[in-house]
Every structure is written in structure tokens, then in C-alpha cells.
C-alpha positions in Angstrom: 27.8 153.4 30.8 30.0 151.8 27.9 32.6 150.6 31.0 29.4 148.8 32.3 28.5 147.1 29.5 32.2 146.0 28.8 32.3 144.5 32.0 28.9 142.8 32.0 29.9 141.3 28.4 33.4 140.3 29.8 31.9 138.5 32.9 29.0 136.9 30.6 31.5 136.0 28.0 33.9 134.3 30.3 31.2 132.4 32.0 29.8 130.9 28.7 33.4 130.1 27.7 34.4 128.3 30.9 31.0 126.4 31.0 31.7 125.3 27.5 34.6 124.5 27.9 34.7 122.5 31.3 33.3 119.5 29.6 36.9 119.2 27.8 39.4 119.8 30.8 40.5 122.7 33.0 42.9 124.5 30.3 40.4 124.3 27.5 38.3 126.0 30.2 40.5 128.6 30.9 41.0 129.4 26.9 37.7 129.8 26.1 37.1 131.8 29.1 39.6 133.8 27.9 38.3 134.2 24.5 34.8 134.5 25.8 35.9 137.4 28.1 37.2 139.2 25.0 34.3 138.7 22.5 32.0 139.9 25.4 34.3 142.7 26.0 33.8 143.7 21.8 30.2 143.2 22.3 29.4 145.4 25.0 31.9 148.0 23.6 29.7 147.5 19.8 26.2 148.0 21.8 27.3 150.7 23.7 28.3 152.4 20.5 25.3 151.3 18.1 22.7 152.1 20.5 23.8 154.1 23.4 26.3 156.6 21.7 
């Protein structure tokens, strides 16, 4: 269940980031993808522990 919810946050996260950041240009895209894909990967991993555990 918590590998779910990591990858569900990670896809999520590096959706939001990309969108946000394709207004910009392609690389600013690409970082806050990657930065989105982390913070959603902490988030799923902190929901998984505060409410599933």
C-alpha cells in the first residue's frame, strides 16, 4: 500500500510540476517535474505512515 501511494504522489507531483512549469520553457518544466515527483513521493510516503500504518 505505502509503494502505491508513493507512486500515485510521484506521478501527481510530477504532473503539477511540469504543468507549472511549461508556461516558462521545457527545462524549467523538467525541474519542477522533478521536484514535484519528489515532494509527492514524501507525501504519499507521510500519508501512508500517519494514516495507514
Amino acid at each position: 500500500m505505502k509503494g502505491l501511494l508513493v507512486v500515485v504522489g510521484a506521478s501527481v507531483g510530477g504532473a503539477v510540476g511540469w504543468w507549472l512549469g511549461a508556461f516558462v520553457g521545457v527545462m524549467t518544466a523538467f525541474l519542477l517535474s522533478v521536484l514535484g515527483t519528489g515532494a509527492g513521493m514524501y507525501a504519499g510516503a507521510r500519508i501512508f505512515g500517519q494514516y495507514l500504518s
